[in-house]
Short mmCIF file of the C-alpha atoms (twelve columns), coordinates in Angstrom:
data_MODEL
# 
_entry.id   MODEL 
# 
loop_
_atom_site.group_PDB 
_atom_site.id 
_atom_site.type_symbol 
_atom_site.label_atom_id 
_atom_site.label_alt_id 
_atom_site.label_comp_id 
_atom_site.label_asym_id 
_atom_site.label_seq_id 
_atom_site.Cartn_x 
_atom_site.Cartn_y 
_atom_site.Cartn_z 
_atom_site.pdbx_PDB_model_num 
ATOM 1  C CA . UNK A 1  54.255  -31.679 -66.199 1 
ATOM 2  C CA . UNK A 2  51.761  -28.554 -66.762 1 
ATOM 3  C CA . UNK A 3  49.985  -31.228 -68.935 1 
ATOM 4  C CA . UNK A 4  49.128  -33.909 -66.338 1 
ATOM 5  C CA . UNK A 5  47.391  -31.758 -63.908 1 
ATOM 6  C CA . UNK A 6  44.920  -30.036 -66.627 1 
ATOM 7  C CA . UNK A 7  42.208  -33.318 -66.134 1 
ATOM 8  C CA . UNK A 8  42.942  -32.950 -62.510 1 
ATOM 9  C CA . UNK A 9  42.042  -29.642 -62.298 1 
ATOM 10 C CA . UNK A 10 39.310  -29.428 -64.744 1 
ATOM 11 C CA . UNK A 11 37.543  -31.925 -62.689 1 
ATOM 12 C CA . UNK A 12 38.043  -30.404 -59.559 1 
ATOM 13 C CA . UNK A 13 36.377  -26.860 -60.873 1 
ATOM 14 C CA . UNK A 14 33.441  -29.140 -62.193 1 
ATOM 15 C CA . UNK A 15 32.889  -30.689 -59.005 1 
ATOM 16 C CA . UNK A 16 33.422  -27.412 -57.418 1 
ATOM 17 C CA . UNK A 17 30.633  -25.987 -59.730 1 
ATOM 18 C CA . UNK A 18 28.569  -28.664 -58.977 1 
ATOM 19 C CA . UNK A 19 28.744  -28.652 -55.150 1 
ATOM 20 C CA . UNK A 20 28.083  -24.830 -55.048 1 
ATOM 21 C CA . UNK A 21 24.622  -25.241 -57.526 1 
ATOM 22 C CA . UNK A 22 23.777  -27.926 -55.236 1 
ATOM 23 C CA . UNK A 23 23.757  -25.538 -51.962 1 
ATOM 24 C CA . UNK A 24 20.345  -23.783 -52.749 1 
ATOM 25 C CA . UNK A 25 18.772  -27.025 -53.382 1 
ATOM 26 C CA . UNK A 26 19.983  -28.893 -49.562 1 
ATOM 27 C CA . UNK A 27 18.686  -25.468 -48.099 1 
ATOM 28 C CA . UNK A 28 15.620  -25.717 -49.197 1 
ATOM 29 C CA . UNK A 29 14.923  -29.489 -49.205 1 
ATOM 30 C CA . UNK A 30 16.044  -29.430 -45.641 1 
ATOM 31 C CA . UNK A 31 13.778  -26.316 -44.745 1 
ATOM 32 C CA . UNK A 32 10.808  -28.648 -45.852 1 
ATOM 33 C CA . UNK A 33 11.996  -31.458 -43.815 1 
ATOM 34 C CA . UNK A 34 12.577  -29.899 -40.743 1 
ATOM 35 C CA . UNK A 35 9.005   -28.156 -40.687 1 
ATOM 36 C CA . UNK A 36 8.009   -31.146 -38.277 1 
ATOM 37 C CA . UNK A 37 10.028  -32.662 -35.003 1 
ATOM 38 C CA . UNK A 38 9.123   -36.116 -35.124 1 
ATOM 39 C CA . UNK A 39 11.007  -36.850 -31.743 1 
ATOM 40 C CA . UNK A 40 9.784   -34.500 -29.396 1 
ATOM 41 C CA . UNK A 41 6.161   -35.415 -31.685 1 
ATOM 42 C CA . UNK A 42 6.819   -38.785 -30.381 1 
ATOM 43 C CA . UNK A 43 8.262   -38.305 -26.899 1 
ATOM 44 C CA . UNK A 44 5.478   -35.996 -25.990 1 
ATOM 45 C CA . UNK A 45 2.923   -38.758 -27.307 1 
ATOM 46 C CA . UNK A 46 1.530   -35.737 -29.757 1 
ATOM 47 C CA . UNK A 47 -1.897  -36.656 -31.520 1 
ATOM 48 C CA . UNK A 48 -3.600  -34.435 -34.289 1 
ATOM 49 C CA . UNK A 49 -6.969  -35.103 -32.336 1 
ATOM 50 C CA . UNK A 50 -7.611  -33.218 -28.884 1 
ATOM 51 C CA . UNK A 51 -8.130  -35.043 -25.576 1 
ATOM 52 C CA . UNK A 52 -11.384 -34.103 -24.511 1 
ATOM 53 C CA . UNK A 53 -11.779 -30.423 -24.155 1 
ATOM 54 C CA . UNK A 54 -7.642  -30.122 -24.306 1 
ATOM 55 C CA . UNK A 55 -6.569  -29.187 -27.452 1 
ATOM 56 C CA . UNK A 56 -3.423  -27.015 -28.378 1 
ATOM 57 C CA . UNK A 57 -5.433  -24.119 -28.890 1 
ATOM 58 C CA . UNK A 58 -5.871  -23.748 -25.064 1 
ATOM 59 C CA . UNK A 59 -2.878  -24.818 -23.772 1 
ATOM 60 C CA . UNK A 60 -0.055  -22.233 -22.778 1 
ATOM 61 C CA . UNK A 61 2.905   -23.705 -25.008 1 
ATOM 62 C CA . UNK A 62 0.670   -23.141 -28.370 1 
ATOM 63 C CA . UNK A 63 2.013   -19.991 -30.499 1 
ATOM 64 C CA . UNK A 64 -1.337  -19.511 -32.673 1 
ATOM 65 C CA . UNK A 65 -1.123  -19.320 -36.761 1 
ATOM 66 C CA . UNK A 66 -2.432  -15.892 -38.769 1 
ATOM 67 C CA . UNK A 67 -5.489  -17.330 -37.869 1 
ATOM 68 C CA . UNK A 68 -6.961  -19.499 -34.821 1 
ATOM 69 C CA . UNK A 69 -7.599  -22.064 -37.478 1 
ATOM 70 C CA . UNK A 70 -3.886  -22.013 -38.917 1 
ATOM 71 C CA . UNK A 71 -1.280  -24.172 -37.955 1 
ATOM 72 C CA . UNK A 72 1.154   -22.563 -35.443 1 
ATOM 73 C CA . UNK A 73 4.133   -23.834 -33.150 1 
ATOM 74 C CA . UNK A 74 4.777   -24.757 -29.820 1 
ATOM 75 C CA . UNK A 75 7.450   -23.523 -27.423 1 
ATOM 76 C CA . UNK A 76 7.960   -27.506 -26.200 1 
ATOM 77 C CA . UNK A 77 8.571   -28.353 -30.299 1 
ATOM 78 C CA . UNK A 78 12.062  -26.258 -31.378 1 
ATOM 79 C CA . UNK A 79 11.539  -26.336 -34.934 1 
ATOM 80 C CA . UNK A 80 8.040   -27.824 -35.678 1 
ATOM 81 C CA . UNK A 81 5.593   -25.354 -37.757 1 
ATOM 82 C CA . UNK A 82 3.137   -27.451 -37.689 1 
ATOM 83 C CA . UNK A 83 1.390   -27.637 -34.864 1 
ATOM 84 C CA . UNK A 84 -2.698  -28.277 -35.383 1 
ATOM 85 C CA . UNK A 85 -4.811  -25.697 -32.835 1 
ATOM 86 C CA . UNK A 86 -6.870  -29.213 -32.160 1 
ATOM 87 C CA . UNK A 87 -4.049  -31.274 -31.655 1 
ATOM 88 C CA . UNK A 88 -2.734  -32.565 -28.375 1 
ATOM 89 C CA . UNK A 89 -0.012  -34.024 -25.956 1 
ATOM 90 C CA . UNK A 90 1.271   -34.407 -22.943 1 
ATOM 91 C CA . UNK A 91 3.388   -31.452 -22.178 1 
ATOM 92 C CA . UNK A 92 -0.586  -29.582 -22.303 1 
ATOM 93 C CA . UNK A 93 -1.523  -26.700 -19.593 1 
ATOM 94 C CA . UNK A 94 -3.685  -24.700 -19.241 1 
ATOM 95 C CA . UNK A 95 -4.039  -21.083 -20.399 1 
ATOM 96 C CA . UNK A 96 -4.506  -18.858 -16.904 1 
# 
């Protein structure tokens, strides 16, 4: 009987093996993937060109990069790194 489950269990460590090395890999692929929110992007009607003189740079929601020219976020987009400082939409305001 101790004979039958040895293939059994052999493949069961080997797909255990396998699942576990594949971990660090989904991480990281889904890191890069979620660096943009394409629905609130959409929903908010987000261009990467500013709307006249409203841009994300001067609107309250932007979180500025390093730098005023790097990309930053936005308090409206959970998630999305990758806002443009000339960018717009429609959840824009003002700075005070």
């Amino acid at each position: 009987m101790k004979d039958n489950l040895k293939p059994a269990r052999r493949q069961f460590l080997k797909m255990g093996g396998a699942a576990l090395a594949m971990i660090p890999v989904a991480v990281l692929s889904g890191n890069a993937i979620a660096a943009t929110n394409a629905g609130m992007r959409t929903s908010m009607k987000y261009q990467d060109t500013p709307n006249g003189d409203k841009d994300c740079a001067n609107c309250v929601q932007f979180v500025p990069g390093k730098t005023p020219k790097d990309l930053g976020t936005c308090k409206i987009f959970p998630g999305d790194t990758e806002i443009s400082p000339k960018a717009y939409c429609a959840a824009w305001a003002a700075k005070p």
